[in-house]
C-alpha positions in Angstrom: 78.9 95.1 201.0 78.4 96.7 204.5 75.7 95.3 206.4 74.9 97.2 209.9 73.2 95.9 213.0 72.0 96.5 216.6 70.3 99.9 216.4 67.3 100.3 218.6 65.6 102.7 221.5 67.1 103.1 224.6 66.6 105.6 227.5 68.8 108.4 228.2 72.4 107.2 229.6 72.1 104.0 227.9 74.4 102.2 225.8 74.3 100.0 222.2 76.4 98.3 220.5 76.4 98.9 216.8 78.0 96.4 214.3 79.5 97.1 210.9 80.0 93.5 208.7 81.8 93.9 205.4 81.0 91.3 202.8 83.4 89.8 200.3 87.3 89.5 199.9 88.0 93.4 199.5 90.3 94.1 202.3 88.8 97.7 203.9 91.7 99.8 205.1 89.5 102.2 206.8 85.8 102.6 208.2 83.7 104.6 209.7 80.3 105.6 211.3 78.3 108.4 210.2 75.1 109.8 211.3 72.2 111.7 210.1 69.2 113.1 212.3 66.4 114.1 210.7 66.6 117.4 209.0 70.3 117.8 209.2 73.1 116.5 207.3 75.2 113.2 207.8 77.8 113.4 209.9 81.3 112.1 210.8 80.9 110.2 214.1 84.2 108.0 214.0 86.7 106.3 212.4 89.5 103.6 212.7 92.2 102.7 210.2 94.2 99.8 209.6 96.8 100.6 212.0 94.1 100.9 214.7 94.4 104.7 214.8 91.2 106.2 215.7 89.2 109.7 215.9 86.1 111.0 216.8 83.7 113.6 216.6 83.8 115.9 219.7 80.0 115.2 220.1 80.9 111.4 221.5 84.4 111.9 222.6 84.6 109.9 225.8 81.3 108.2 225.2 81.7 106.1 221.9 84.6 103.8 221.0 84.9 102.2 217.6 86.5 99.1 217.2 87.4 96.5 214.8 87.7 92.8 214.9 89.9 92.1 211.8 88.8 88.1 211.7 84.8 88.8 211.5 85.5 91.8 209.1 83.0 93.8 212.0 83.8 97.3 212.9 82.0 98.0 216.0 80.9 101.6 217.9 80.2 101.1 221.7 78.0 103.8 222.3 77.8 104.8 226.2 76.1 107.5 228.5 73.0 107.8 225.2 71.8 111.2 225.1 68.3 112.3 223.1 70.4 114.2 220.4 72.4 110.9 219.6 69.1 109.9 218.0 69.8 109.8 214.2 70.1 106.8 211.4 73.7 105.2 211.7 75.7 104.4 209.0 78.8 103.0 208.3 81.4 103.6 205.5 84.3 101.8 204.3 87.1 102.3 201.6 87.7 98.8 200.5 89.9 98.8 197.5 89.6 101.7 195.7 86.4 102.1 196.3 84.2 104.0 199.0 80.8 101.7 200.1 77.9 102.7 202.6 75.8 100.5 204.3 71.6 100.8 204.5 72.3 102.2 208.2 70.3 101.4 211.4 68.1 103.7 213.5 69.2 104.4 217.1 66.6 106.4 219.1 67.1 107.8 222.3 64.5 109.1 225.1 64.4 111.5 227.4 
């Protein structure tokens, strides 16, 4: 199971932390953060694999940096420099085993 934390609202150039905790003995060899605002479809936001290679949407290229701490089984995203379009329900996604598993996600809402 994927558990996510530290969503909230934040002005406009702000920054959270999200956190992505995986449950279990399943080792995850990649996860990722997804999005979805209102009225649109999910989205990639950004992914790391096991080797620690990383990508990103262009959207939050240069602004958000996923990370993983392999001990705490916690992906991370750092999000910096929050703009009002950033405001959607996060998710997070891992393929652990053979399998694919989401989390319940956590709201981030930005201000203008």
């Amino acid at each position: 199971q994927l558990v996510e934390s530290g969503g909230g609202s934040v002005q406009a150039g702000g920054s959270l932390r999200l956190s992505c905790a995986a449950s279990g003995d399943t080792w995850c060899r990649s996860m990722s953060w997804y999005r979805q605002a209102p009225g649109k479809e999910r989205e990639f936001v950004s992914g790391i694999t096991s080797d620690i290679s990383t990508t990103y949407a262009d959207s939050v290229k240069g602004r958000f940096t996923i990370s993983q701490d392999n001990a705490k089984k916690t992906t991370y995203l750092q999000m910096n420099s929050l703009k009002p379009e950033d405001t959607a329900m996060y998710y997070c996604s891992g393929l652990c085993g053979t399998f694919y598993y989401w989390g319940q996600g956590t709201q981030v809402t930005v201000s203008s």
